[in-house]
C-alpha positions as CSV (number, residue, x, y, z in Angstrom):
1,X,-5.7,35.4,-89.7
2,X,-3.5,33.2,-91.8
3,X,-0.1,36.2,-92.3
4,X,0.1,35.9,-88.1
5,X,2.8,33.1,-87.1
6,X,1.2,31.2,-84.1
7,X,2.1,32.8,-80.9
8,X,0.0,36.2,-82.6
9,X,-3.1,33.6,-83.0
10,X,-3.1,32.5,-79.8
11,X,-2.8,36.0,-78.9
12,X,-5.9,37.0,-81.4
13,X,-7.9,34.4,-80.4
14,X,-7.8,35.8,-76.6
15,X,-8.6,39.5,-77.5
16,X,-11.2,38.2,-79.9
17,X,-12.9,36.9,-76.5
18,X,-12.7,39.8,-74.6
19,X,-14.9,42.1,-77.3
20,X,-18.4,42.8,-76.0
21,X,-19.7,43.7,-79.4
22,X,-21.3,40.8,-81.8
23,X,-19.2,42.2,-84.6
24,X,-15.9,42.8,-82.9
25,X,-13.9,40.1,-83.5
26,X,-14.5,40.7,-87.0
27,X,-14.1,44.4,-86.8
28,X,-10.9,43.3,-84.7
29,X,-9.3,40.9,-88.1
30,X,-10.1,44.0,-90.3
31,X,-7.8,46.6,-88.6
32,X,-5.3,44.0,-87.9
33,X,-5.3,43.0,-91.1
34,X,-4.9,46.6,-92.4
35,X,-2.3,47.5,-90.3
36,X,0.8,46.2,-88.5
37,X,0.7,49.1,-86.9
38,X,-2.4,48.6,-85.1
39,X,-1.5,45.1,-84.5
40,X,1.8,46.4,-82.4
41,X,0.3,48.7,-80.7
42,X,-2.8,46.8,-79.2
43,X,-0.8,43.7,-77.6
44,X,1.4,47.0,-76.2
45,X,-1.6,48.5,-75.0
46,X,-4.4,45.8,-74.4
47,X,-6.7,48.3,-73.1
48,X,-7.1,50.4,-76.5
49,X,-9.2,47.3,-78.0
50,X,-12.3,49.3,-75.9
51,X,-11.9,51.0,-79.6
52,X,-13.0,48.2,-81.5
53,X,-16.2,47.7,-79.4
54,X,-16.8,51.8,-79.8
55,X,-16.2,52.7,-76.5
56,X,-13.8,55.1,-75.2
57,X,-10.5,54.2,-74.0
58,X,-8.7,56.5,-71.0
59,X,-5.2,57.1,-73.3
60,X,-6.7,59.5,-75.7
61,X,-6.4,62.7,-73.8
62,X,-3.4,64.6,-74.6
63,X,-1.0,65.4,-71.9
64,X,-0.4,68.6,-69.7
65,X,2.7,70.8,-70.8
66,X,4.0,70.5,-67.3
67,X,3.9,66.8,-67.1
68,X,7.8,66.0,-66.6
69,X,7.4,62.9,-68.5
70,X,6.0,65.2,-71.5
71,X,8.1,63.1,-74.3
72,X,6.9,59.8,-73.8
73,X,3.3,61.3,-72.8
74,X,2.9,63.2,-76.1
75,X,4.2,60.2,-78.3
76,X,1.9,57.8,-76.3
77,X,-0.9,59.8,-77.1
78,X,-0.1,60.4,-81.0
79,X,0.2,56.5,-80.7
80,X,-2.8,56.2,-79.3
81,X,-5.1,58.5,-81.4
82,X,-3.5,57.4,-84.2
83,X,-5.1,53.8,-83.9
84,X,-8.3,55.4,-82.9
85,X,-8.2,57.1,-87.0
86,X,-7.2,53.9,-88.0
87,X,-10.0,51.7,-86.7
88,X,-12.6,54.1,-87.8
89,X,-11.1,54.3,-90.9
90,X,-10.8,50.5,-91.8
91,X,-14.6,50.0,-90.1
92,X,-15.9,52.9,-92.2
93,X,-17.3,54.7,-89.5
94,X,-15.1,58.0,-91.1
95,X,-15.0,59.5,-94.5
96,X,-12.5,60.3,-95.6
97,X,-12.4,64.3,-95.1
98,X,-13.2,63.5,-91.2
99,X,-9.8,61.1,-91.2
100,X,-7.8,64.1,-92.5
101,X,-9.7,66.3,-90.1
102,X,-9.1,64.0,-87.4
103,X,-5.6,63.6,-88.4
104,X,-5.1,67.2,-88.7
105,X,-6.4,67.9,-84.7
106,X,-4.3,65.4,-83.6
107,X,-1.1,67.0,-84.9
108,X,-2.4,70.6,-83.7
109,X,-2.9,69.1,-79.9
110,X,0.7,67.7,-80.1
111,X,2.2,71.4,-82.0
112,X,0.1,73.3,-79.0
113,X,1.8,70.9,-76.6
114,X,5.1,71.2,-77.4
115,X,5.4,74.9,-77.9
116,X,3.9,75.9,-74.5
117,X,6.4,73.2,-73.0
118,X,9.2,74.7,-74.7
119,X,7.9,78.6,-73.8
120,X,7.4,77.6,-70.1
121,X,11.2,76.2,-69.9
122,X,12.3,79.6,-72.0
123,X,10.5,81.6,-69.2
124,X,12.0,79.8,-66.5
125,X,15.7,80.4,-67.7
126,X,15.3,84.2,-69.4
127,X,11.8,86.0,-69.1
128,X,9.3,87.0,-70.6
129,X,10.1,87.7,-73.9
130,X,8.4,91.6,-74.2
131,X,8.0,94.4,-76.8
132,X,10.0,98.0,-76.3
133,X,6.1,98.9,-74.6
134,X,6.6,96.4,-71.6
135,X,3.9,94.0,-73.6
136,X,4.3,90.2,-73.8
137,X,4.9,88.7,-76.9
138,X,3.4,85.5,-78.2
139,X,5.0,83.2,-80.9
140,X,2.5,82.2,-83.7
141,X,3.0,78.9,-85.6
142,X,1.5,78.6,-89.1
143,X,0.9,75.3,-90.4
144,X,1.5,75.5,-94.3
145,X,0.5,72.5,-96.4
146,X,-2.5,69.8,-95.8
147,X,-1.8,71.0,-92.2
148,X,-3.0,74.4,-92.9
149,X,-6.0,73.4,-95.2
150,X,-6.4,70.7,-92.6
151,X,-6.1,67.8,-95.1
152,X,-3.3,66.3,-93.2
153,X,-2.5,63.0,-94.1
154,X,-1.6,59.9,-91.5
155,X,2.3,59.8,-91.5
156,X,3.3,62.8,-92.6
157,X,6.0,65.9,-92.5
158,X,4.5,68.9,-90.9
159,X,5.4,72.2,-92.9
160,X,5.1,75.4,-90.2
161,X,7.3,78.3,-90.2
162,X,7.0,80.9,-87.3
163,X,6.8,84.6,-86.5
164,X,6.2,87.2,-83.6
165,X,4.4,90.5,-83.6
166,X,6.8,92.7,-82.5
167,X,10.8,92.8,-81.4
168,X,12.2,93.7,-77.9
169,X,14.0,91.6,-75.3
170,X,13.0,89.3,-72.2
171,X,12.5,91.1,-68.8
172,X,14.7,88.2,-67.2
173,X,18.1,88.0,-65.6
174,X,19.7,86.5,-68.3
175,X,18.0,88.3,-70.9
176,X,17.6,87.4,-74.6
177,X,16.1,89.6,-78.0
178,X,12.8,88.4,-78.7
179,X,14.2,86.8,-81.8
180,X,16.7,84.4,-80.2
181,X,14.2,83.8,-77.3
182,X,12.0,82.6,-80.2
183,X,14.7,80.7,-82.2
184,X,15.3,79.0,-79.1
185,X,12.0,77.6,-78.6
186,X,11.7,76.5,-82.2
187,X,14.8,74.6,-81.4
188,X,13.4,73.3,-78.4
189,X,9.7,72.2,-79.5
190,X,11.0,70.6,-82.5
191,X,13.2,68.6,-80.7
192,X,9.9,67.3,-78.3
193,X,8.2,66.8,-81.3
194,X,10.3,65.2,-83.4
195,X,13.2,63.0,-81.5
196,X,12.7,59.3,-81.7
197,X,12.7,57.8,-78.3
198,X,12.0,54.6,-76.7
199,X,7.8,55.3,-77.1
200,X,8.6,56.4,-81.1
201,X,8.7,59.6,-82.7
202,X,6.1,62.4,-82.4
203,X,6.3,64.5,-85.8
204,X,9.1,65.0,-87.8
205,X,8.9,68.9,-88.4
206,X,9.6,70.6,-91.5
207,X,10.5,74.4,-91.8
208,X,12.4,74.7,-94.7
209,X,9.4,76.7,-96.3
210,X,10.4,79.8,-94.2
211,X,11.4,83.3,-95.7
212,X,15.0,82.8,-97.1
213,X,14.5,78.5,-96.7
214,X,17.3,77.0,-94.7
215,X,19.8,80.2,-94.6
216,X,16.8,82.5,-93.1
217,X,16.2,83.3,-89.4
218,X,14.0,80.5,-88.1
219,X,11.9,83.6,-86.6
220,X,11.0,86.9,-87.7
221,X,9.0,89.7,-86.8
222,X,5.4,90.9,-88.5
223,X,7.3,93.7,-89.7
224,X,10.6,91.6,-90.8
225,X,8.3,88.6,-92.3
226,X,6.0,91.4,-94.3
227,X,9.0,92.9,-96.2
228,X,10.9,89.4,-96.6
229,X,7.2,88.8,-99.2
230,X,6.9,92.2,-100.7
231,X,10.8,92.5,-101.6
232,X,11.8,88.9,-101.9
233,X,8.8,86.5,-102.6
234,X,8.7,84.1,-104.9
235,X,5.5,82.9,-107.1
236,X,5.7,79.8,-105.4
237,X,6.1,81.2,-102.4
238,X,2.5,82.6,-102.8
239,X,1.2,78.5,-103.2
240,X,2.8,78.0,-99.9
241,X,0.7,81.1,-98.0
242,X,-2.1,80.2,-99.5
243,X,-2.6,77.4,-97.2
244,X,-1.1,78.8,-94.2
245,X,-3.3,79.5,-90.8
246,X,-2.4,80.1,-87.7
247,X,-1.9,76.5,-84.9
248,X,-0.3,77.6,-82.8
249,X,0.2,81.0,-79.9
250,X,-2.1,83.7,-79.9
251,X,-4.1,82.7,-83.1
252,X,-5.5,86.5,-83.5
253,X,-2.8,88.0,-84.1
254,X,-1.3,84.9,-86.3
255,X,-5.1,85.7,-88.7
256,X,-3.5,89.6,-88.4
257,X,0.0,89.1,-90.3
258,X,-2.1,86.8,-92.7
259,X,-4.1,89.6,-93.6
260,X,-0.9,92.1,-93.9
261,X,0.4,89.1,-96.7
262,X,-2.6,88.7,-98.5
263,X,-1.7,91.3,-101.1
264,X,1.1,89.4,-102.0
265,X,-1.0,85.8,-102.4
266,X,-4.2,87.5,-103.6
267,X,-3.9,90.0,-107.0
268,X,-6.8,92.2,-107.5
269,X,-6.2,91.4,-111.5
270,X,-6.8,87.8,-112.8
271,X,-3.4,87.0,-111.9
272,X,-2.0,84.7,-115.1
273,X,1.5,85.2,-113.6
274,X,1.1,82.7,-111.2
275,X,1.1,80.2,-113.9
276,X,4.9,80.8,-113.7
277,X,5.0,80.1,-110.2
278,X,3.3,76.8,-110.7
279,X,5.5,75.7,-113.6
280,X,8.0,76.4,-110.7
281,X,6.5,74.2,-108.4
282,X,5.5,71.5,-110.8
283,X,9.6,71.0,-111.9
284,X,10.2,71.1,-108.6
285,X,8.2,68.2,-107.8
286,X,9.4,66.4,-111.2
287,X,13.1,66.4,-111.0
288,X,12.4,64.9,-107.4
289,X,10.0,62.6,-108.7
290,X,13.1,61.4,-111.0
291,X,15.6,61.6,-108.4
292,X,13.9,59.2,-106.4
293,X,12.6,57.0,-109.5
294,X,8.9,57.3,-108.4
295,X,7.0,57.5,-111.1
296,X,4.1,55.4,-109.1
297,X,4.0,58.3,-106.7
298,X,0.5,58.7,-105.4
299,X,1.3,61.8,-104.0
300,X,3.7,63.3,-106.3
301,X,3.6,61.1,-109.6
302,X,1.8,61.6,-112.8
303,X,-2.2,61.7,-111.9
304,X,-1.4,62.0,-108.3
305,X,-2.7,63.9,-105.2
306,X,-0.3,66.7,-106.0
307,X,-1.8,67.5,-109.1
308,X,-5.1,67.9,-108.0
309,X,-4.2,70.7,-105.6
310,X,-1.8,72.4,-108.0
311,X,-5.1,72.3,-110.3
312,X,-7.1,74.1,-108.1
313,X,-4.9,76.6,-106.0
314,X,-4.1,78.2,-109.2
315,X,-7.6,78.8,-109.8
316,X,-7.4,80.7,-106.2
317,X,-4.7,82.4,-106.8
318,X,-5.4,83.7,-110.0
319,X,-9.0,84.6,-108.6
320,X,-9.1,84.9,-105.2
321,X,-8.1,88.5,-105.4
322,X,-11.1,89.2,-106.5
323,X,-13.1,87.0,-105.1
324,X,-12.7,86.4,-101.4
325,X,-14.7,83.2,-101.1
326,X,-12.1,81.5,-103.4
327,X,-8.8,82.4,-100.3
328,X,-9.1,79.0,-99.1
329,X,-6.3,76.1,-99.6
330,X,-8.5,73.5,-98.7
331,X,-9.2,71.0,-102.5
332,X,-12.3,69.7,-101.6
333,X,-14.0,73.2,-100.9
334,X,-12.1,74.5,-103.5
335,X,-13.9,71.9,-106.2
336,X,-16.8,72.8,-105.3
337,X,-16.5,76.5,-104.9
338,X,-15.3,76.8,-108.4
339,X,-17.8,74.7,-109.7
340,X,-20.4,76.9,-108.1
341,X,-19.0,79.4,-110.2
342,X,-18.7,77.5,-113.4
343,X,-14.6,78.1,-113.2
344,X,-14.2,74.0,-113.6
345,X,-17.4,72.3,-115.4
346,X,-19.7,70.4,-112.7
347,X,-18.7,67.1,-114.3
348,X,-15.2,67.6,-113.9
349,X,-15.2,69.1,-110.1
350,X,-17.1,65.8,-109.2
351,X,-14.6,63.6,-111.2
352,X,-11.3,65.3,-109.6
353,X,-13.0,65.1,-105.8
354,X,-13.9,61.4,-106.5
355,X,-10.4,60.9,-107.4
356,X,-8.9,63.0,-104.6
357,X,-10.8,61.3,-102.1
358,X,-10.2,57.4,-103.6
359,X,-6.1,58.5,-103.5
360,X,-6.3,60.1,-100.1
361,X,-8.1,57.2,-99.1
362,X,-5.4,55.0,-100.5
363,X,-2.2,57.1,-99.4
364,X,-3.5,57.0,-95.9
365,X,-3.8,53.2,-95.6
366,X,-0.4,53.0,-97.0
367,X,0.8,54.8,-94.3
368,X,-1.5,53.3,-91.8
369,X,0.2,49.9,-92.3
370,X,3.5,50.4,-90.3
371,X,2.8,54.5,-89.7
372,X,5.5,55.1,-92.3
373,X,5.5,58.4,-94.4
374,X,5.6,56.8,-97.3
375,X,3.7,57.1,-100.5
376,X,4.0,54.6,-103.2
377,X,2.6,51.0,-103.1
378,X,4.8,48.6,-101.6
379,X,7.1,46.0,-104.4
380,X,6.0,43.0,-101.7
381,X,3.0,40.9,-103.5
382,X,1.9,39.6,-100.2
383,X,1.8,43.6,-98.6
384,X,0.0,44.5,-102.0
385,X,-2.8,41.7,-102.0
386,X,-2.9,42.1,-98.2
387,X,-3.8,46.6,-98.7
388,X,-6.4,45.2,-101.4
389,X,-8.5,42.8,-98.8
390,X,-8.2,45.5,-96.3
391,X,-10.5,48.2,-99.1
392,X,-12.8,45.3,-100.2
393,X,-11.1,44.0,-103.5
394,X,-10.9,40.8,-104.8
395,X,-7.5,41.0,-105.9
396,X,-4.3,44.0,-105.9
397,X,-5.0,43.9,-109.9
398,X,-8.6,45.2,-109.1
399,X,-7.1,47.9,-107.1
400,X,-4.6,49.1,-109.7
401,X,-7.9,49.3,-112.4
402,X,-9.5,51.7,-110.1
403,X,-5.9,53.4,-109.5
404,X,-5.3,53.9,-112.8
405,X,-8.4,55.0,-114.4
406,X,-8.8,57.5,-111.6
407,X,-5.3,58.6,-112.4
408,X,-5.0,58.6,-116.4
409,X,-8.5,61.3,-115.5
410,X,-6.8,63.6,-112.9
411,X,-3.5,63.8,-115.4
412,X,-5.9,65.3,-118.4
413,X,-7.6,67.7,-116.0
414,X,-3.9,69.0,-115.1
415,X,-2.6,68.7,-118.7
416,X,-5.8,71.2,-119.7
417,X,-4.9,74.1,-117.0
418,X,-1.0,74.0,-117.2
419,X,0.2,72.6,-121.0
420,X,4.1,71.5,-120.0
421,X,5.3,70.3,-123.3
């Protein structure tokens, strides 16, 4: 491959031998050349080209919450499942709903992880955390975003906020109130997650979204989190629920509060009022749009991913008290559930899915290339014709036709629900 300098040939040229597949060494040039990312971590960890050939390769297990090298375990594994989505990606052996799926496990194994490593320590130091009834109480983290509607993308933020059914204080020595206990492990598990070490980072986490933003409690109680919506939620607030499900801790009653809220994301009336809430969301997302002078945004730009879900999550929320089928934050289920019920023509649905899918497609091999979270082509023409090879086209000018087009369509679909002038 002509972008390696000459000590990565020699290097290529001995892998490429050690394939047992007939197609490997070709499967092998694709990923590389889709990814530096890949390209880093197989001459770190030789034994991860088993992947190319099909086969499976020992380092994609998660580790055990007790290992006491946990941090460099859990990043090693990310790592290594990671490149695993990317080569099946690249050799089209995934769609591209099964890569955000697959992406989407992977991040819940690592939450999982890290919070029963940071409740174990907890335990250790100050009990178990109880109610005023002597019963153990359980921290439930929600993923908001495409983590909740399990459309995460590659590189990527994870949104959660937390909360616990009931308040009381640990039974230990050196006891804590259930909500410092909790706060405390927040603290704790974000830091596993999300501290870059020697092996990386694991996943920078995100809880900004929580009742109140950054001046709120990171934890509340049931109680304490159901009168924070009724009294103080905002219509956007009711975009950010409507994605939300349970990833963490005892995932009953996480499905519990989320039934308590849904009167507040769910009207019984067609809800037109939540057109004010996305107006809300949509300036949002523009003034930081301009602050950062990305107007080629794939994500968040003009035509982007963003619009597509703000396109059909006000269709939920404005329906979806009514009809139950519709309480889902997931776009491509969404598409087609409303076009099942002639809310968006048939036509259209189809349209905005292709679209959705060719950007996902696109944002996740952007990120794939150096597992950046990034979203907006790079300025380097040798990068751009380099992601163009990688999806079979001719030329980066090809690309940007198909961009484009798809694009200029999702903008009018967004334009028709939601006039902004």
């Amino acid at each position: 491959m002509s972008h390696y300098p000459p000590p990565w040939q020699d290097w290529l040229t001995e892998r490429r031998q050690s394939l047992q597949a007939a197609d490997a060494p070709a499967a092998l040039d694709a990923v590389l050349l889709a990814s530096d990312f890949a390209v880093e971590e197989l001459r770190r960890r030789p034994a991860l080209l088993a992947l190319i050939d099909g086969r499976e390769a020992a380092e994609l297990q998660p580790p055990a919450a007790d290992d006491p090298e946990l941090s460099a375990r859990l990043r090693q594994f990310r790592r290594a499942e990671s490149l695993s989505i990317i080569i099946d990606d690249v050799l089209g052996r995934d769609s591209v709903e099964r890569t955000l799926e697959r992406t989407t496990v992977l991040a819940e194994r690592c939450i999982e992880v890290a919070f029963a490593a940071a409740r174990a320590e907890l335990v250790a130091r100050h009990g178990e955390p109880r109610d005023e009834d002597g019963v153990v109480q359980s921290l439930i983290v929600y993923g908001l975003g495409k983590l909740g509607s399990r459309e995460l993308n590659f590189s990527s933020d994870i949104d959660l906020i937390a909360a616990f059914p009931r308040a009381g204080e640990t039974d230990g020595r050196r006891a804590l109130d259930n909500e410092d206990f909790f706060a405390r492990l927040v603290q704790r598990a974000s830091t596993l997650l999300g501290e870059t070490t020697a092996e990386g980072f694991g996943y920078r986490v995100d809880w900004r979204l929580r009742p109140f933003g950054t001046a709120g409690r990171l934890t509340l109680s049931f109680d304490a989190m159901e009168d924070y919506y009724q009294r103080e939620g905002r219509e956007w607030e009711r975009f950010a629920l409507l994605r939300a499900r349970p990833v963490a801790g005892d995932l009953a009653a996480g499905r519990e509060l989320l039934e308590r809220l849904r009167p507040f994301v769910w009207r019984r009336y067609f809800d037109y009022a939540a057109l004010e809430g996305l107006r809300e969301l949509k300036a949002m997302v523009d003034a930081e749009v301009r602050r950062r002078e990305r107007e080629h945004d794939l994500k968040l730009g003009p035509g982007g991913i963003r619009e597509i879900e703000f396109r059909v999550q006000l269709e939920s929320i404005i329906r979806g008290g009514r009809d139950p089928s519709l309480r889902t934050g997931n776009t491509l289920e969404l598409l087609t559930l409303l076009a099942e019920r002639g809310v968006i023509a048939a036509d259209e649905a189809l349209a905005l899915a292709e679209a959705y899918c060719y950007l996902r497609r696109l944002e996740n091999r952007v990120q794939m290339y150096r597992d950046e979270q990034t979203h907006v082509l790079p300025e380097d023409p040798d990068v751009r014709e380099r992601y163009a090879l990688a999806l079979n086209y001719t030329s980066f000018a090809a690309l940007m036709n198909d961009l484009d087009y798809h694009r200029t369509l999702v903008s009018a679909a967004f334009e028709r629900c939601l006039p902004l002038a």
